[in-house]
mmCIF file of the protein (N, C-alpha, C, O) and its ligand, coordinates in Angstrom:
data_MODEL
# 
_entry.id   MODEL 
# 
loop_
_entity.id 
_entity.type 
_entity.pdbx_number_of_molecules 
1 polymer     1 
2 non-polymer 1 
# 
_entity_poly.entity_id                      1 
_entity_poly.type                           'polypeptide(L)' 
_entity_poly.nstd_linkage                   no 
_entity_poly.nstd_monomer                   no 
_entity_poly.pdbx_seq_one_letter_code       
;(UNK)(UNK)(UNK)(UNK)(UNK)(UNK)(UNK)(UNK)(UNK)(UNK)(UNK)(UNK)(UNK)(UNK)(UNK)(UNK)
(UNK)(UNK)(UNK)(UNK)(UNK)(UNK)(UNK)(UNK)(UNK)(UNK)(UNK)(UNK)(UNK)(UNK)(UNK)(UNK)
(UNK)(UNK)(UNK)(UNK)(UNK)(UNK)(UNK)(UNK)(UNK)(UNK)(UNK)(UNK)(UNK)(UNK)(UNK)(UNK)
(UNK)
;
_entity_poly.pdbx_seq_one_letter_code_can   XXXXXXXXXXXXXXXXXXXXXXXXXXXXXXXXXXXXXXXXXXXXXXXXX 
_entity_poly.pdbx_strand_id                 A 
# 
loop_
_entity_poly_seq.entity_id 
_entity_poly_seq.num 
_entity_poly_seq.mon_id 
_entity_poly_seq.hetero 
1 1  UNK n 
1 2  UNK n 
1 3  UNK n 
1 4  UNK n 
1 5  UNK n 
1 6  UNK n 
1 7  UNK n 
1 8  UNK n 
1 9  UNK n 
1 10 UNK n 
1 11 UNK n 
1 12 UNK n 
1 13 UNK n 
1 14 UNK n 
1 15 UNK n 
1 16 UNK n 
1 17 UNK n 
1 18 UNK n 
1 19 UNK n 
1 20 UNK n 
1 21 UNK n 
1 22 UNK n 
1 23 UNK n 
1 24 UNK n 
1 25 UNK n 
1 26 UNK n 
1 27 UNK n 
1 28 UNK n 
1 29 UNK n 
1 30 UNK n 
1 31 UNK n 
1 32 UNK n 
1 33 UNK n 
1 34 UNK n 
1 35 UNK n 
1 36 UNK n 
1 37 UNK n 
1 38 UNK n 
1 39 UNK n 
1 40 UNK n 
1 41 UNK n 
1 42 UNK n 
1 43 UNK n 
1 44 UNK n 
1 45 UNK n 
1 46 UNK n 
1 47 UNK n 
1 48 UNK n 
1 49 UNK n 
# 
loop_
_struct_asym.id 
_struct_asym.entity_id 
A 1 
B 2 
# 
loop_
_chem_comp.id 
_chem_comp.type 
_chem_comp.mon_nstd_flag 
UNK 'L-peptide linking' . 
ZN  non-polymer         . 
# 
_pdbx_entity_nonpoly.entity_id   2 
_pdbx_entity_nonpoly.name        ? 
_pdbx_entity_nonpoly.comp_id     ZN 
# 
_pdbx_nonpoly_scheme.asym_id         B 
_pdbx_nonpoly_scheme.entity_id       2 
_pdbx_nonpoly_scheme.mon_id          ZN 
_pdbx_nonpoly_scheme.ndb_seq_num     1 
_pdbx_nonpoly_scheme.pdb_seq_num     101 
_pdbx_nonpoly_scheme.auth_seq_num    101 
_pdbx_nonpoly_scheme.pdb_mon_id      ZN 
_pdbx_nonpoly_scheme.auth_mon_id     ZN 
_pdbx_nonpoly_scheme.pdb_strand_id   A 
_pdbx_nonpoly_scheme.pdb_ins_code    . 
# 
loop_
_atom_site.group_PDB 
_atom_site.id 
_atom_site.type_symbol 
_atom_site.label_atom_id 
_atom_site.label_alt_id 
_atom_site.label_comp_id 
_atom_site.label_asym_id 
_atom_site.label_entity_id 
_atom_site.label_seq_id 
_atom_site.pdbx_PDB_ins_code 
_atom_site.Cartn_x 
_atom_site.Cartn_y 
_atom_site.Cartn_z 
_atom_site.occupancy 
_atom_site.B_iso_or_equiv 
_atom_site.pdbx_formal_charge 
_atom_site.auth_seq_id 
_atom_site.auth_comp_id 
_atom_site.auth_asym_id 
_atom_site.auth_atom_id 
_atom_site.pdbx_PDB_model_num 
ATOM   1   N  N  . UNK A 1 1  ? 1.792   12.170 -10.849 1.00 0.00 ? 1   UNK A N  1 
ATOM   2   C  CA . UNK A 1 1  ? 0.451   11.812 -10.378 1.00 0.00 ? 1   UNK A CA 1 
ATOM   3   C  C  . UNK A 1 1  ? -0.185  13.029 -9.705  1.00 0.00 ? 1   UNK A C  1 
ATOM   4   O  O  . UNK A 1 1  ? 0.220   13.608 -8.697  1.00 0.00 ? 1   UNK A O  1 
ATOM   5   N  N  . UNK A 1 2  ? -1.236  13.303 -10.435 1.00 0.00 ? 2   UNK A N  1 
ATOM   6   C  CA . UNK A 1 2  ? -2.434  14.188 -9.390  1.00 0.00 ? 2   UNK A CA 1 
ATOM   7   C  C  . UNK A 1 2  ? -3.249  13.635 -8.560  1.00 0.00 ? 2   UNK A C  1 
ATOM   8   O  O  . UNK A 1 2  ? -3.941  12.649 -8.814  1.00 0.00 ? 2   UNK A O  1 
ATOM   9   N  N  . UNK A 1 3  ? -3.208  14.360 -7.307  1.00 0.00 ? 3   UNK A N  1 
ATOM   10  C  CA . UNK A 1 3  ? -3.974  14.191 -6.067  1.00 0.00 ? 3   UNK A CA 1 
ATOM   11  C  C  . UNK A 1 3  ? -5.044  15.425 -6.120  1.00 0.00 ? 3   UNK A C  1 
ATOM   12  O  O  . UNK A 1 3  ? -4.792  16.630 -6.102  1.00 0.00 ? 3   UNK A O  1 
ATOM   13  N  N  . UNK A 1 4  ? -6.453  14.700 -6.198  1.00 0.00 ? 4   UNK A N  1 
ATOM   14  C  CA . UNK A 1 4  ? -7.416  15.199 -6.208  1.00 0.00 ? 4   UNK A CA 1 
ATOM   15  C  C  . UNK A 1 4  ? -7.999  15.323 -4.395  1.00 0.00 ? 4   UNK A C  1 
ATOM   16  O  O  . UNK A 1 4  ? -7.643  14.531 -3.522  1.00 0.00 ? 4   UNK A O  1 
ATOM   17  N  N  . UNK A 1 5  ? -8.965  16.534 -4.170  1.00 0.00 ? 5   UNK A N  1 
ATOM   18  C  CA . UNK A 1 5  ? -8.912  17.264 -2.915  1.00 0.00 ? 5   UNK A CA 1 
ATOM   19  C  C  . UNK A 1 5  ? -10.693 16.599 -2.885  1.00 0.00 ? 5   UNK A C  1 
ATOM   20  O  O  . UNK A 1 5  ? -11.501 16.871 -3.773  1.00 0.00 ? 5   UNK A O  1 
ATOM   21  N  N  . UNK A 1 6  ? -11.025 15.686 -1.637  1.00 0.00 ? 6   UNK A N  1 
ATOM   22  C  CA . UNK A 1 6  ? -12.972 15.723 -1.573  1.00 0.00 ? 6   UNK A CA 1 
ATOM   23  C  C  . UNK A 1 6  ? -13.174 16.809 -1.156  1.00 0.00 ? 6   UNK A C  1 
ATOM   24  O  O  . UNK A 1 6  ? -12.744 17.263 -0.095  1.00 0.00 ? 6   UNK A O  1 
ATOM   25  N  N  . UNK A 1 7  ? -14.030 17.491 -2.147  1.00 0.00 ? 7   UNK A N  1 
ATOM   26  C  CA . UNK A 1 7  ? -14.832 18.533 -1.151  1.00 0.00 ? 7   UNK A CA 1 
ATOM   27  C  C  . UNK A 1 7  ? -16.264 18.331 -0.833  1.00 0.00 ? 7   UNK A C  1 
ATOM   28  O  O  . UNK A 1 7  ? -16.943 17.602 -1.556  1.00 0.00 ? 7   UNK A O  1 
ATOM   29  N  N  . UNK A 1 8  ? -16.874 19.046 0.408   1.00 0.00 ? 8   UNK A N  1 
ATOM   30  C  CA . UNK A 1 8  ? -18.258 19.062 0.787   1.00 0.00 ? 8   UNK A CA 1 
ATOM   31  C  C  . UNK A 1 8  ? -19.108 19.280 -0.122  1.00 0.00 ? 8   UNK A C  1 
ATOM   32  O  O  . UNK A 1 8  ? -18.828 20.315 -0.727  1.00 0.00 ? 8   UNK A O  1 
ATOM   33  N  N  . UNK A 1 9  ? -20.473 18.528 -0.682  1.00 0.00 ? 9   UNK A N  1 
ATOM   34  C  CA . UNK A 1 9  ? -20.952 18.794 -1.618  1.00 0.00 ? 9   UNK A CA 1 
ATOM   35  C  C  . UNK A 1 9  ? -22.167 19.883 -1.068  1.00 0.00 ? 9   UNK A C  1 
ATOM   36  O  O  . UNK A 1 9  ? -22.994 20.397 -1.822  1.00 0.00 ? 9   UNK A O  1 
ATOM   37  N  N  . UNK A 1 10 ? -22.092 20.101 0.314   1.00 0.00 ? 10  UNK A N  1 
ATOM   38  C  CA . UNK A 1 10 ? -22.960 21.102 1.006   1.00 0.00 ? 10  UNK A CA 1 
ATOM   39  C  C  . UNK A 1 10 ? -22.457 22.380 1.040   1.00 0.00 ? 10  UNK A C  1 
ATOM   40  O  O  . UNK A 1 10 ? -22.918 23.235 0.284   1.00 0.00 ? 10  UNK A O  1 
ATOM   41  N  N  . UNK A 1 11 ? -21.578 22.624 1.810   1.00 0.00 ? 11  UNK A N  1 
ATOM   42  C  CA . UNK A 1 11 ? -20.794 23.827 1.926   1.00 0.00 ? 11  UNK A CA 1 
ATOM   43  C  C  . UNK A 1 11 ? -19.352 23.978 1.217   1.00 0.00 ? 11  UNK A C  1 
ATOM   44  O  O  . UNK A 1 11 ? -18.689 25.006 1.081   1.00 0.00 ? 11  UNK A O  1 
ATOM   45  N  N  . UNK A 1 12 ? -19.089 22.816 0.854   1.00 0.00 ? 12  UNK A N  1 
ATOM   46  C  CA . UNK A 1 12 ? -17.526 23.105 -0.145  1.00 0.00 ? 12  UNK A CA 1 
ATOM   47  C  C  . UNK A 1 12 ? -16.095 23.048 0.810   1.00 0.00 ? 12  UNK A C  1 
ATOM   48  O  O  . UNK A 1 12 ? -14.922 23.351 0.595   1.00 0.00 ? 12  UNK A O  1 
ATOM   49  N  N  . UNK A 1 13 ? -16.727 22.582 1.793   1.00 0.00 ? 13  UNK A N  1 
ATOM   50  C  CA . UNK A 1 13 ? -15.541 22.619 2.696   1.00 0.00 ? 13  UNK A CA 1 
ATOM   51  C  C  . UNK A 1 13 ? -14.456 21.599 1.870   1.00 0.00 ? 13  UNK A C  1 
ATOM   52  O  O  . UNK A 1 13 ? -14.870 20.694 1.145   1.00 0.00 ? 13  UNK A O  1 
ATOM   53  N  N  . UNK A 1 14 ? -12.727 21.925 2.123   1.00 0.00 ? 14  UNK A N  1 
ATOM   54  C  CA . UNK A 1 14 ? -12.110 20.828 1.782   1.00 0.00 ? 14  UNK A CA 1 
ATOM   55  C  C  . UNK A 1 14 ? -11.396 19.892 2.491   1.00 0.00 ? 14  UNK A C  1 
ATOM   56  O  O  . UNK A 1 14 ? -10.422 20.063 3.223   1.00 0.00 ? 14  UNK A O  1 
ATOM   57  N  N  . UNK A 1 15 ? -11.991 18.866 2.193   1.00 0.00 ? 15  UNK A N  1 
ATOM   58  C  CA . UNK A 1 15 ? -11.938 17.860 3.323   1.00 0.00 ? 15  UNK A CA 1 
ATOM   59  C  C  . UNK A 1 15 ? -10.171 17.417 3.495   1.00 0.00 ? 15  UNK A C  1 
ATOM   60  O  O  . UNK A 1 15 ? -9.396  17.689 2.578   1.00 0.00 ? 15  UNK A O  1 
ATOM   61  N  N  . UNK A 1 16 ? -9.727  16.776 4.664   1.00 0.00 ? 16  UNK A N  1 
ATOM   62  C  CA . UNK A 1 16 ? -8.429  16.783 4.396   1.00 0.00 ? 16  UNK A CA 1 
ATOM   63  C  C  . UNK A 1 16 ? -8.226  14.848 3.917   1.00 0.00 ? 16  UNK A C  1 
ATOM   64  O  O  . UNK A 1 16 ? -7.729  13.850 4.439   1.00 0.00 ? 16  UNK A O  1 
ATOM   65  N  N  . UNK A 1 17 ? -8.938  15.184 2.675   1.00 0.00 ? 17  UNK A N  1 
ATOM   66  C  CA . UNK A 1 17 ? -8.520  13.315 1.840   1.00 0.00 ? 17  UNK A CA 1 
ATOM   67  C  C  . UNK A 1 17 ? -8.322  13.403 0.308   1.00 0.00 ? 17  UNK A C  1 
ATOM   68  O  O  . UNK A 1 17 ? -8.990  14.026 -0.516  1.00 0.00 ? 17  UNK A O  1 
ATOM   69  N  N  . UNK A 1 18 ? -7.707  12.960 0.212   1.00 0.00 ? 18  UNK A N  1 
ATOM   70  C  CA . UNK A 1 18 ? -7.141  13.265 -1.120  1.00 0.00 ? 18  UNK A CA 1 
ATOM   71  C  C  . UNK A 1 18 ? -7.522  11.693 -2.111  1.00 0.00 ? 18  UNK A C  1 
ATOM   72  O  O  . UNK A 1 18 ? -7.800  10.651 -1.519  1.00 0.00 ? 18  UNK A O  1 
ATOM   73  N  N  . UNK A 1 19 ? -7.470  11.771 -3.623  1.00 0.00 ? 19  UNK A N  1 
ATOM   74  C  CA . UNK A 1 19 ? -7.432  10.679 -4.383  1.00 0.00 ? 19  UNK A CA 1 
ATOM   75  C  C  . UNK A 1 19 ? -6.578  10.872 -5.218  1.00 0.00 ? 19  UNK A C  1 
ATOM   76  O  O  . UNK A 1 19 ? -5.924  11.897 -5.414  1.00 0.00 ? 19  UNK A O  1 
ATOM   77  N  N  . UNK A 1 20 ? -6.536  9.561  -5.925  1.00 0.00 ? 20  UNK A N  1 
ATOM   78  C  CA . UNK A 1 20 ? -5.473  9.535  -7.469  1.00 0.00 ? 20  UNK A CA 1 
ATOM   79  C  C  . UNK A 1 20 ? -6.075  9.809  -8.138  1.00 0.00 ? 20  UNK A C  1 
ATOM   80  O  O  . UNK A 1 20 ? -7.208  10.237 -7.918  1.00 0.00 ? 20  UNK A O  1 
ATOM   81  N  N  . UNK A 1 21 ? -5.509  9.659  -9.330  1.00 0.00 ? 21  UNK A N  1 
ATOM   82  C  CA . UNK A 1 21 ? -6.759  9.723  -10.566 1.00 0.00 ? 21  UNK A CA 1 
ATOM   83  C  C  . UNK A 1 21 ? -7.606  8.492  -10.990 1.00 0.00 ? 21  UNK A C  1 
ATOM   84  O  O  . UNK A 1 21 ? -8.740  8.307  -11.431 1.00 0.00 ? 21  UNK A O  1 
ATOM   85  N  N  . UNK A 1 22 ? -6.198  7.501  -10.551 1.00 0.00 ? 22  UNK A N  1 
ATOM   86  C  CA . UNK A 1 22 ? -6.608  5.679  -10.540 1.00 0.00 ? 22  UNK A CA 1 
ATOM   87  C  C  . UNK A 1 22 ? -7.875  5.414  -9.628  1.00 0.00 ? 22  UNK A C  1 
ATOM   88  O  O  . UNK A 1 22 ? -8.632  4.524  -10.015 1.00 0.00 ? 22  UNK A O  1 
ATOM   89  N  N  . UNK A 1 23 ? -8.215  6.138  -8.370  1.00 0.00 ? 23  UNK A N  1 
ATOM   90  C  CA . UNK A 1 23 ? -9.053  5.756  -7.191  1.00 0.00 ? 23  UNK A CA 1 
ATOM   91  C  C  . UNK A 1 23 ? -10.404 6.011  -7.992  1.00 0.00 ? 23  UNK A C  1 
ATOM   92  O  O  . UNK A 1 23 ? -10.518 6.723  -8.990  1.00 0.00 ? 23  UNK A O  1 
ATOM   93  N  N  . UNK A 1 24 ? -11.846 4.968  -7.073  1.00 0.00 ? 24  UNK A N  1 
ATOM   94  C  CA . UNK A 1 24 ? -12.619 4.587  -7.612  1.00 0.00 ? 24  UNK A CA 1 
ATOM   95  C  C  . UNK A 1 24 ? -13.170 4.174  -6.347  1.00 0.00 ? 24  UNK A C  1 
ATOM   96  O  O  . UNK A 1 24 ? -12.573 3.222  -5.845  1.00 0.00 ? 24  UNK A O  1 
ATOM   97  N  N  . UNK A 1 25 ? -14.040 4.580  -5.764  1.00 0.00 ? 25  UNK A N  1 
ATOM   98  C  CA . UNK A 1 25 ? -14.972 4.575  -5.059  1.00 0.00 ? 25  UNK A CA 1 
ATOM   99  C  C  . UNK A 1 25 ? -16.376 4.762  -4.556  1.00 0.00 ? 25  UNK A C  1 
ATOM   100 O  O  . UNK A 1 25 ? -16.777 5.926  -4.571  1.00 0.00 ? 25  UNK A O  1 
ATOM   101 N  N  . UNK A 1 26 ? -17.152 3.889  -4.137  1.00 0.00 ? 26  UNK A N  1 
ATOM   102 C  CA . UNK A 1 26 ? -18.949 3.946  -3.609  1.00 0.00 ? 26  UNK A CA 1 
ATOM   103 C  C  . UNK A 1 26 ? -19.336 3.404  -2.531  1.00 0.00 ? 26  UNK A C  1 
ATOM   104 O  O  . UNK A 1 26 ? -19.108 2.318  -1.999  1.00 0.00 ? 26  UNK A O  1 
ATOM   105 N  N  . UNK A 1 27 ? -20.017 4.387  -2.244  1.00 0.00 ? 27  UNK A N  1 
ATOM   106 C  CA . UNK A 1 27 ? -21.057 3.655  -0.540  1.00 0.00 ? 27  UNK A CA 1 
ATOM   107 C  C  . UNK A 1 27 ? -19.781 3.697  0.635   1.00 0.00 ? 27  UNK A C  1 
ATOM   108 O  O  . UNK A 1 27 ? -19.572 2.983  1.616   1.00 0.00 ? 27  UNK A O  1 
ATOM   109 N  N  . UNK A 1 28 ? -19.046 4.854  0.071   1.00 0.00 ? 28  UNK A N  1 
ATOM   110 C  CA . UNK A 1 28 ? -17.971 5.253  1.088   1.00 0.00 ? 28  UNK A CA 1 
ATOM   111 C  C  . UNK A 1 28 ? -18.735 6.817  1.825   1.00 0.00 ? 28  UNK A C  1 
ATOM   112 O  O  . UNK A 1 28 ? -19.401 7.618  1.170   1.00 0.00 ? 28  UNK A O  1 
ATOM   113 N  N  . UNK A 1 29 ? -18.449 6.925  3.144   1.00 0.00 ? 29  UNK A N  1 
ATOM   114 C  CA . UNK A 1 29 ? -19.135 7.888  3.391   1.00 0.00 ? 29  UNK A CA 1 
ATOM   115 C  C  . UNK A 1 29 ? -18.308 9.390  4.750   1.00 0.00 ? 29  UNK A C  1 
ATOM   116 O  O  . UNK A 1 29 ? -18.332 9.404  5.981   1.00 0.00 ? 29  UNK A O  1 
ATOM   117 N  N  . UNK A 1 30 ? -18.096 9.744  4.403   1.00 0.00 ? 30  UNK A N  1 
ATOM   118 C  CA . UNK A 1 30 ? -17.269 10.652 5.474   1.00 0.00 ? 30  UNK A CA 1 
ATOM   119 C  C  . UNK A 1 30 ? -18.159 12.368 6.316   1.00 0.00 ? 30  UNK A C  1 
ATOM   120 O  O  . UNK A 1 30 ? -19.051 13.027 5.782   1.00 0.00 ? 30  UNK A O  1 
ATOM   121 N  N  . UNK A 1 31 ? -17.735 12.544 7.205   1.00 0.00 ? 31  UNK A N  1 
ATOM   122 C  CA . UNK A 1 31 ? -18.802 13.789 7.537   1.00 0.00 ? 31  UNK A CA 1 
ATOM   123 C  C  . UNK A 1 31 ? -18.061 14.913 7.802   1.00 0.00 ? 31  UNK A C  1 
ATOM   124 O  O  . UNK A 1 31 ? -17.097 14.946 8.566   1.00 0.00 ? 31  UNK A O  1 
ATOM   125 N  N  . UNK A 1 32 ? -18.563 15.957 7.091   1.00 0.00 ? 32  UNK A N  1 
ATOM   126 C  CA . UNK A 1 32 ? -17.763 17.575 7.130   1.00 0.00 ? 32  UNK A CA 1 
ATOM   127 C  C  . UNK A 1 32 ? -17.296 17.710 8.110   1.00 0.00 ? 32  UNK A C  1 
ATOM   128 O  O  . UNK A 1 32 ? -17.699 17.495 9.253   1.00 0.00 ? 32  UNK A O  1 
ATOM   129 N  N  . UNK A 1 33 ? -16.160 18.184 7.612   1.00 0.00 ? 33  UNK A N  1 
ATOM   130 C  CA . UNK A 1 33 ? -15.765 18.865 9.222   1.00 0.00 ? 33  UNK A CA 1 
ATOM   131 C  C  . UNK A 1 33 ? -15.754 20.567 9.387   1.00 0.00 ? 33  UNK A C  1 
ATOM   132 O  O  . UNK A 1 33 ? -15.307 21.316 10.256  1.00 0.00 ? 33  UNK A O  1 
ATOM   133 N  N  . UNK A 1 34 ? -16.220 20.708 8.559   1.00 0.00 ? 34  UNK A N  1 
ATOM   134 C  CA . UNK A 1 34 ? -17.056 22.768 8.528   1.00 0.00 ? 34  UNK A CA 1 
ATOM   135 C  C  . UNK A 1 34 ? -17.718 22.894 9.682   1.00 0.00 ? 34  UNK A C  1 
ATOM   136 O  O  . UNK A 1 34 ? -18.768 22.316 9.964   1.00 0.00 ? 34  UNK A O  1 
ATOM   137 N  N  . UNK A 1 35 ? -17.092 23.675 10.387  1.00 0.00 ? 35  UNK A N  1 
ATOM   138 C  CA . UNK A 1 35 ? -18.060 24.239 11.576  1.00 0.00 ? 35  UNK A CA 1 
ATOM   139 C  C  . UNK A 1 35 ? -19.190 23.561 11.888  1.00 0.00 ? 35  UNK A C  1 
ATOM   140 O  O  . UNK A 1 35 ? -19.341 22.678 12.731  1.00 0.00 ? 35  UNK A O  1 
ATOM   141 N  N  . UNK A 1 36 ? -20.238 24.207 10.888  1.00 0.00 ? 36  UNK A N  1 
ATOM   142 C  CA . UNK A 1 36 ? -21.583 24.792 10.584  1.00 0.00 ? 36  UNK A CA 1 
ATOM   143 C  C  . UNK A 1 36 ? -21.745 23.839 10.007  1.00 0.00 ? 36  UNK A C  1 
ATOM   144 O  O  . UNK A 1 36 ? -22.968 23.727 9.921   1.00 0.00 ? 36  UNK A O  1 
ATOM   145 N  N  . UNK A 1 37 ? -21.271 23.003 9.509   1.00 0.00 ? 37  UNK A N  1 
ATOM   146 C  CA . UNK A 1 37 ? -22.060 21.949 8.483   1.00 0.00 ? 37  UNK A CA 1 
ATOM   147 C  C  . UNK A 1 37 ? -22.269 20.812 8.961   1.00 0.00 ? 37  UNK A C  1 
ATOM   148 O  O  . UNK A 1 37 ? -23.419 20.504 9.276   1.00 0.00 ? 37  UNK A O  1 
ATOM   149 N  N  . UNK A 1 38 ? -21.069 19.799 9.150   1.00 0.00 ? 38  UNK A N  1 
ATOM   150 C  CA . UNK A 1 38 ? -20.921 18.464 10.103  1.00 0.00 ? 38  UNK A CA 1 
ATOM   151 C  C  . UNK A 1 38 ? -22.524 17.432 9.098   1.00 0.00 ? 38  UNK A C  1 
ATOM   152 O  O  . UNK A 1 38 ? -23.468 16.806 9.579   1.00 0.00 ? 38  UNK A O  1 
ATOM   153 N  N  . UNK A 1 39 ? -22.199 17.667 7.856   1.00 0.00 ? 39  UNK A N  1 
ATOM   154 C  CA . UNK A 1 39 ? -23.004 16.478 7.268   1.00 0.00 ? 39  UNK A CA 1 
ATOM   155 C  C  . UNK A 1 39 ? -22.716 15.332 6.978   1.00 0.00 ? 39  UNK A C  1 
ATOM   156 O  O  . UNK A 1 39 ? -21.501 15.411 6.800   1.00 0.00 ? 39  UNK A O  1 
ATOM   157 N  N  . UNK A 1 40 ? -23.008 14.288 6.803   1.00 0.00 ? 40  UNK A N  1 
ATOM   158 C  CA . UNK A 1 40 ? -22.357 12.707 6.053   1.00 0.00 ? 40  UNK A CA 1 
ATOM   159 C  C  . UNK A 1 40 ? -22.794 12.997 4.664   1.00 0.00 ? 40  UNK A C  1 
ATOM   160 O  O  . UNK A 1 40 ? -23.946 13.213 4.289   1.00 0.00 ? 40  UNK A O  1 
ATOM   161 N  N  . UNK A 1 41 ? -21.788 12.974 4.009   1.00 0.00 ? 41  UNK A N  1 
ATOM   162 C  CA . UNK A 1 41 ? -22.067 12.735 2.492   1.00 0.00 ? 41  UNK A CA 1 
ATOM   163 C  C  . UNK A 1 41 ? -21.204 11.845 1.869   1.00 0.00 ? 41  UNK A C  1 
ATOM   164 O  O  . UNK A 1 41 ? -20.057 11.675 2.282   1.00 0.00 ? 41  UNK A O  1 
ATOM   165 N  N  . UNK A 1 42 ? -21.737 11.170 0.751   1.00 0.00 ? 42  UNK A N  1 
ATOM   166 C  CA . UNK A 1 42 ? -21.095 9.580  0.445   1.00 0.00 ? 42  UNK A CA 1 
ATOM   167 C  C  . UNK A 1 42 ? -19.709 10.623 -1.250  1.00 0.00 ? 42  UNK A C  1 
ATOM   168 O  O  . UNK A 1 42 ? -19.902 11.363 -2.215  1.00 0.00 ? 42  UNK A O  1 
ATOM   169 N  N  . UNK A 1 43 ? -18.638 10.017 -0.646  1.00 0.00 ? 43  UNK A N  1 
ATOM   170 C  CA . UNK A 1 43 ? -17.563 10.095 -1.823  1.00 0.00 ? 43  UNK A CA 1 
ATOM   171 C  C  . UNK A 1 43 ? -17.832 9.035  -3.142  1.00 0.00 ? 43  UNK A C  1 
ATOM   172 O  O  . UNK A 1 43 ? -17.684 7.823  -3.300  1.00 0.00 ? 43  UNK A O  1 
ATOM   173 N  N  . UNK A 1 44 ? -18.205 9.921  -3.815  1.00 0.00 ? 44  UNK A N  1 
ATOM   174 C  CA . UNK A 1 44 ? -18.227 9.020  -5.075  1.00 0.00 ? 44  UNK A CA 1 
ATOM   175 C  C  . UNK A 1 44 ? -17.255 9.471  -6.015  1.00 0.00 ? 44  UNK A C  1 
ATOM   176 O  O  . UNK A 1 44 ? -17.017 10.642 -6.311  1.00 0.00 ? 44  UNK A O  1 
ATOM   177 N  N  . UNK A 1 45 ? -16.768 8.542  -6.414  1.00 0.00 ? 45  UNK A N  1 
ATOM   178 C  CA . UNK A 1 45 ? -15.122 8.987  -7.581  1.00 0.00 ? 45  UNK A CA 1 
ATOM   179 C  C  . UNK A 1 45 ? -15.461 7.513  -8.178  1.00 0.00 ? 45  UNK A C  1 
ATOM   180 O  O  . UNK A 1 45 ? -15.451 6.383  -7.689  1.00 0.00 ? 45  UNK A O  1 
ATOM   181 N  N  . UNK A 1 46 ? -15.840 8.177  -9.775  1.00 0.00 ? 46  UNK A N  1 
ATOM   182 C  CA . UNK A 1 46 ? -16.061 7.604  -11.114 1.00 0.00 ? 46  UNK A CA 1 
ATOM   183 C  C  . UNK A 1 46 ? -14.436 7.596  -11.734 1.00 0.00 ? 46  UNK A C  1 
ATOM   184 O  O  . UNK A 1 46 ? -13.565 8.464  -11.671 1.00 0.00 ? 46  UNK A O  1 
ATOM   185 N  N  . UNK A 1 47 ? -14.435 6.404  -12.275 1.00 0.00 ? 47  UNK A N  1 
ATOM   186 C  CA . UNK A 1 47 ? -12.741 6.555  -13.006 1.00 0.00 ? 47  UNK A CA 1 
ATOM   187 C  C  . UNK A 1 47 ? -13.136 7.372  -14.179 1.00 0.00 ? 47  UNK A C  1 
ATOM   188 O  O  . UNK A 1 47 ? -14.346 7.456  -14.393 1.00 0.00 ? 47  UNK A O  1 
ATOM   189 N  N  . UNK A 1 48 ? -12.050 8.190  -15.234 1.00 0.00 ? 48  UNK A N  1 
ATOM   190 C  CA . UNK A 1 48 ? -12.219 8.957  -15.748 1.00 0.00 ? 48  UNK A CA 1 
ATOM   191 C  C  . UNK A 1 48 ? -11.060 7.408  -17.062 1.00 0.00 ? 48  UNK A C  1 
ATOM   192 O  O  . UNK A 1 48 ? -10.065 6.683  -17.057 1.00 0.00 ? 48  UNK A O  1 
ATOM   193 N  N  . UNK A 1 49 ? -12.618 7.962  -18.163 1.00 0.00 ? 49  UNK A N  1 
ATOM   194 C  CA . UNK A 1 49 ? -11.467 6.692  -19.209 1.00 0.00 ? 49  UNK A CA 1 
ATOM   195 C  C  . UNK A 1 49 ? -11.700 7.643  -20.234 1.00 0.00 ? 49  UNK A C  1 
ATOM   196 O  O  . UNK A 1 49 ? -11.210 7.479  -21.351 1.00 0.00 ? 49  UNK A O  1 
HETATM 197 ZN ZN . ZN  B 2 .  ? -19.907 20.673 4.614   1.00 0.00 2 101 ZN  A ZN 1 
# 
């Protein structure tokens, strides 16, 4: 199994959360933790078929 890394869709920071490939998620929302950035941006993970 691969564990996929969220990154910041602002600055690219990598966040420390990981997914499967199985995971599938919306209207989930987490905020950078980059210095300089500290944005909320929503995790979206489309299943891959
Ligand atoms: Zn960021």
């Amino acid at each position: 199994m691969t564990l996929r890394q969220v990154t910041c869709p602002y600055c690219g920071y990598r966040m420390p959360v990981f997914y499967s490939e199985k995971a599938a998620a919306k209207g989930l929302y987490i905020t950078c933790k980059g210095k300089k950035c500290k944005k909320k941006f929503e995790i979206r993970i489309e299943q891959d078929r």
